[in-house]
C-alpha angles and dihedrals in degrees: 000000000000111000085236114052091034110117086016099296092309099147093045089057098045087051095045087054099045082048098051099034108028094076101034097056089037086059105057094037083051088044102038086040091053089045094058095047090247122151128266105003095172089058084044088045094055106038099048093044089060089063097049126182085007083050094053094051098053079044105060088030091064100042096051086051092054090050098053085055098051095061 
């Protein structure tokens, strides 16, 4: 059985998403997260970029909610 193609390709396409969306999504919360002054915008970058398109979500979730409490 070939690494690749076992569980239907399962672990291919787990990796191609955390490559494609990992950094994308790690570069906007860093850059967003710098831009606001927050803390540790490399840790945030990172996190929420594993998680990708879920990641971005909570992100912007929770940023539109700090924002609403800070008016």
């Amino acid at each position: 059985m070939d690494l690749l193609t076992a569980y239907n390709g399962a672990l291919l396409r787990i990796g191609l998403y955390l490559l494609i969306f990992w950094p994308t999504v790690g570069y906007y919360v860093y850059q967003d997260t710098k831009n606001r002054g927050r803390s540790s915008p490399h840790l945030r970058g990172a996190v929420y970029g594993f998680f990708g398109i879920l990641g971005l979500v909570a992100y912007i979730s929770r940023r539109t909610g700090d924002d609403a409490s800070d008016s």
